[in-house]
C-alpha positions as CSV (number, residue, x, y, z in Angstrom):
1,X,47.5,-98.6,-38.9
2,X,51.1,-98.9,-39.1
3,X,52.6,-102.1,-41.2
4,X,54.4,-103.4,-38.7
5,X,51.1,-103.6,-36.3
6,X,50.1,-106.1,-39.1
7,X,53.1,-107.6,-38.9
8,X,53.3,-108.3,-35.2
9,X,49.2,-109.3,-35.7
10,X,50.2,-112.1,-38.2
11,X,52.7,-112.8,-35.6
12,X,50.4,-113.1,-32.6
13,X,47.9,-114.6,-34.2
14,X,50.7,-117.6,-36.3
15,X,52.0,-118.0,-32.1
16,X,48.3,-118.8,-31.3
17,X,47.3,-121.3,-33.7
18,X,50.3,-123.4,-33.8
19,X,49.7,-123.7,-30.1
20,X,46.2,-125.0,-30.6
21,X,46.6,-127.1,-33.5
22,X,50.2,-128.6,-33.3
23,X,50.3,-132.2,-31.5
24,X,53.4,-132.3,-29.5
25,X,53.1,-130.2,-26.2
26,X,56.5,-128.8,-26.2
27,X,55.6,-127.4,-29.9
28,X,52.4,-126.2,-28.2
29,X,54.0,-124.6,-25.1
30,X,56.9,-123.1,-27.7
31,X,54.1,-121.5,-29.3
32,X,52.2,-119.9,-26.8
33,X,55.4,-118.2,-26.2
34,X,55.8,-117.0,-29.4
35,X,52.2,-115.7,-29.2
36,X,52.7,-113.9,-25.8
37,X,56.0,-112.5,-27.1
38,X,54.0,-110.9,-30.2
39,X,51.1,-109.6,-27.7
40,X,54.3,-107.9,-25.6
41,X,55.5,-106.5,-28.6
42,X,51.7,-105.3,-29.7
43,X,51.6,-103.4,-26.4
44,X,54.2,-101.7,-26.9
45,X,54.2,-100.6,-30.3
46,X,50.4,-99.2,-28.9
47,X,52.5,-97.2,-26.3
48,X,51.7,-99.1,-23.3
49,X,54.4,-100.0,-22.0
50,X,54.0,-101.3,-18.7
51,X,51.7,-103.7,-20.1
52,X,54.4,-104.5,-22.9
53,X,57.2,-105.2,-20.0
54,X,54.8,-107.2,-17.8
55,X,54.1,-109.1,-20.8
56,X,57.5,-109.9,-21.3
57,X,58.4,-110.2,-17.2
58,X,55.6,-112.3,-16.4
59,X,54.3,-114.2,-19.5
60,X,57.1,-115.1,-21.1
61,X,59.9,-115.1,-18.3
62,X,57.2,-116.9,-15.7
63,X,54.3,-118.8,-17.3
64,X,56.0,-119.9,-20.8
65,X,59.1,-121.0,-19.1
66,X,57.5,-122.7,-16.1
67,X,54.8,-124.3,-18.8
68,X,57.8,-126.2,-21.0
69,X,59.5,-127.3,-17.6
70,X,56.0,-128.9,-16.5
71,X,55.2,-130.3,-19.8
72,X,59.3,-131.8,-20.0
73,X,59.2,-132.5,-15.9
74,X,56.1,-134.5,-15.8
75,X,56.7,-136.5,-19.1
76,X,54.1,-135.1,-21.2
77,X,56.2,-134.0,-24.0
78,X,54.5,-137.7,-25.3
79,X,52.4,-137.3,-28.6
80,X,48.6,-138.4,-27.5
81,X,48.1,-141.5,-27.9
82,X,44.4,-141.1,-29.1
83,X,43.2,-138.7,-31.9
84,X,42.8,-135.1,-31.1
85,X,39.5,-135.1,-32.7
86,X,36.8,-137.1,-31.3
87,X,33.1,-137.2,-31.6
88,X,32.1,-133.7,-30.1
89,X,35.1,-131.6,-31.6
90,X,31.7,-130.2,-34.0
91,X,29.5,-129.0,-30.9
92,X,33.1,-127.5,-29.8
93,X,33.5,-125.9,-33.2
94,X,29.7,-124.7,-33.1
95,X,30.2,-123.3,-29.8
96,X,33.2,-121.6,-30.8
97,X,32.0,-119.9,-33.9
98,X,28.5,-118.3,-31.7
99,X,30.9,-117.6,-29.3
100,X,33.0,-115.5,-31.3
101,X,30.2,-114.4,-33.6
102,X,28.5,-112.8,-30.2
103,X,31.9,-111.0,-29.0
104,X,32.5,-109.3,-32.7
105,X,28.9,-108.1,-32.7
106,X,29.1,-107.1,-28.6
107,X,32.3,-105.0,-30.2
108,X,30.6,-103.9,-33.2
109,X,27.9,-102.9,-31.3
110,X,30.0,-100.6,-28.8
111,X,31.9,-98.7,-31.3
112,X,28.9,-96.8,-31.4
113,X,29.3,-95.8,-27.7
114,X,32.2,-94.4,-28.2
115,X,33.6,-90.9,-27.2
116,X,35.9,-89.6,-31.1
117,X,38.6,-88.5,-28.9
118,X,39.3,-90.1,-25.4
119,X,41.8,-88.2,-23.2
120,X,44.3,-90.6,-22.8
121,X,46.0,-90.8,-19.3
122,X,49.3,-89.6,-18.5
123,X,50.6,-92.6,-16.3
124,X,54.3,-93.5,-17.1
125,X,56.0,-97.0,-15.9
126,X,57.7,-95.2,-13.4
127,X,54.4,-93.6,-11.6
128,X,53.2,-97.3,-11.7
129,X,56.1,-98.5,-10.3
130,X,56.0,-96.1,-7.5
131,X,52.5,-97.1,-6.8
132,X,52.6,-101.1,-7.0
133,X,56.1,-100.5,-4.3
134,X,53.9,-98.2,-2.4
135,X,50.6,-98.5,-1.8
136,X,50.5,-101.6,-3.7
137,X,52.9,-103.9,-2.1
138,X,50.7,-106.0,0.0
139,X,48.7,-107.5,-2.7
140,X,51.7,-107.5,-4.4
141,X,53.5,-109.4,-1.8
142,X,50.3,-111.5,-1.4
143,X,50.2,-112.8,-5.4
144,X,53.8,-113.4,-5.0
145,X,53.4,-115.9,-1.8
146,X,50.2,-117.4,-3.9
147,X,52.1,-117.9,-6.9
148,X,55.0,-119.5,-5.3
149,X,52.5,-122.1,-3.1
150,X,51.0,-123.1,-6.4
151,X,54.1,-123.8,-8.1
152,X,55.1,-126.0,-5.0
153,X,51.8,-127.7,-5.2
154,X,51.8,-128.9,-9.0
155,X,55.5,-129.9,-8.6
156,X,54.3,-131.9,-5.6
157,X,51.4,-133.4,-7.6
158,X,53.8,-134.1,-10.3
159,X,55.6,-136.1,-8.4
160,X,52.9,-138.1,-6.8
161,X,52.0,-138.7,-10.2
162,X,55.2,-140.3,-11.1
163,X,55.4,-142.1,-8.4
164,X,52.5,-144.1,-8.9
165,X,53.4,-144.4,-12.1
166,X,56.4,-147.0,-11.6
């Protein structure tokens, strides 16, 4: 492994814990960004690069930006008033750790399985362009139209929400 895959691990993995552990949502949302911007940058230094532009496209230039307006729309840019640790944060932590203890032995597990040398497929971004304008556009077009009705839906709940609020 190349030093800079480290590098953008570190960077990832930084992104991913400041947005768990840091109390002000704004911080939080920030963060995520910074850990979806080092997952783009993963892909691509892995040679996938559609999955590094849609990344990039949809992640960061949809769900990170329409995540800090919500957060700054909707007023909850607030610290919590209450703790962020309360009596069951230890089951959570328990649960988390067998969680994670069953996935790394699940992978460990599989590496077995394996084929040494995969054939690795000769699709380029173009060719997958081609298909999701082509064949693909429906479904396309269909996550588009959902997308866009749930956005108009939360900002509508938002604003119920404030509302009753005054």
């Amino acid at each position: 492994m190349s030093p800079v895959f480290y590098i953008l691990a570190v960077l990832t993995l930084g992104g991913a814990l400041a947005a768990v552990l840091l109390k002000p949502l704004v911080h939080c949302a920030l963060a995520t960004t910074v850990a979806f911007a080092g997952l783009a940058l993963l892909y691509l230094e892995l040679d996938a690069q559609f999955a590094g532009f849609v990344q990039i496209l949809v992640y960061i230039g949809a769900v990170a930006i329409l995540l800090v307006f919500a957060i700054l729309l909707t007023h909850g840019s607030e610290p919590p008033r209450k703790g962020a640790f309360n009596r069951t944060w230890i089951a959570g932590a328990v649960i988390a750790a067998a969680v994670f203890a069953v996935l790394g032995w699940a992978v460990v597990r599989s590496a077995a399985a394996l084929p040494l040398q995969a054939a690795a497929p000769v699709v380029t971004v173009r060719e997958i362009g081609f298909a999701l304008m082509g064949r693909y556009v429906l479904p396309l077009e269909i996550a588009g139209l959902l997308f866009t009705v749930a956005t108009i839906g939360a900002v509508i709940v938002a604003m119920h929400e404030k509302e009753g609020a005054k």
